[in-house]
N, C-alpha and C positions, 0 to 999 in steps of 0.2 A: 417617606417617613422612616425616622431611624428608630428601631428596639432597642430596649435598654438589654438584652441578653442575645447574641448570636451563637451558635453552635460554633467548634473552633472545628476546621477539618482537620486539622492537622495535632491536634492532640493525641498522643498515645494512651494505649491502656497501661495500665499500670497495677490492678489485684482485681481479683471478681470477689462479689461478694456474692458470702452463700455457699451452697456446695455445686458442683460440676450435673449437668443434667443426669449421665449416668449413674449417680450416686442417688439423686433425686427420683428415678424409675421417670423422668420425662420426654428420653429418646430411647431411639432403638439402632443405637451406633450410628444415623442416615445423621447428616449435616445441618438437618434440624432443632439445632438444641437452643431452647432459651435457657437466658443465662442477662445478668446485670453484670459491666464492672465500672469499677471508678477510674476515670482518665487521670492522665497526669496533669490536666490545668481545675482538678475537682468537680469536674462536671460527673454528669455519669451516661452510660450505654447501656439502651433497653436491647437485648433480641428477644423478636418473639413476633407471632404472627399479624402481619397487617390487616384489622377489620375498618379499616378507617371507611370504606363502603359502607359498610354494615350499619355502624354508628352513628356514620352521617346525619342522617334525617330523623334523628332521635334524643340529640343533645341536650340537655341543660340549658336552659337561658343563659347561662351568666357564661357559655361554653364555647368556644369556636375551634374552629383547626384551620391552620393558614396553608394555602398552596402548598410552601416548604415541607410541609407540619403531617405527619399519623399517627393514626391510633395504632397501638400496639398492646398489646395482649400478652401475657404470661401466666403460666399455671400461680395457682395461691401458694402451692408450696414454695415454688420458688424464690416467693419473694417473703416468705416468711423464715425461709432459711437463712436468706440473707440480711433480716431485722438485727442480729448482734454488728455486724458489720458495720452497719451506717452510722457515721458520725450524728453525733447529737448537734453540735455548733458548725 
């Protein structure tokens, strides 16, 4: 079966949106930092911790994760820093 949407590998990044985690108080200089940016073919890149375990067996009806597919996690702030960022259209 084909999806109408694949992740592109080869997409670059191109701006984060948001502020940088240090700025955020959400690392501690370690290589842990979540962080959103927008690629350059418009998609976008979650970092941020894999609970796809955790969630699993707790989903939504209307919810799945594909093989491919995780759940990923990021602080509220983070992505609330990054709300001016994101295009509307």
């Amino acid at each position: 079966m084909i999806r109408p949407w694949e992740a592109s590998p080869t997409a670059d990044f191109k701006r984060r949106l948001g502020k940088p985690a240090s700025e955020l108080g959400t690392t501690n200089s370690s290589p842990s930092c979540p962080d959103i940016w927008e690629l350059d073919n418009g998609d976008f890149a979650v970092v941020g911790r894999d609970l796809t375990a955790a969630y699993t067996g707790r989903l939504p009806d209307d919810v799945s994760v594909a093989q491919d597919e995780r759940i990923v996690i990021i602080p509220r702030v983070t992505l609330i820093a990054a709300r001016s960022d994101i295009p509307h259209a």
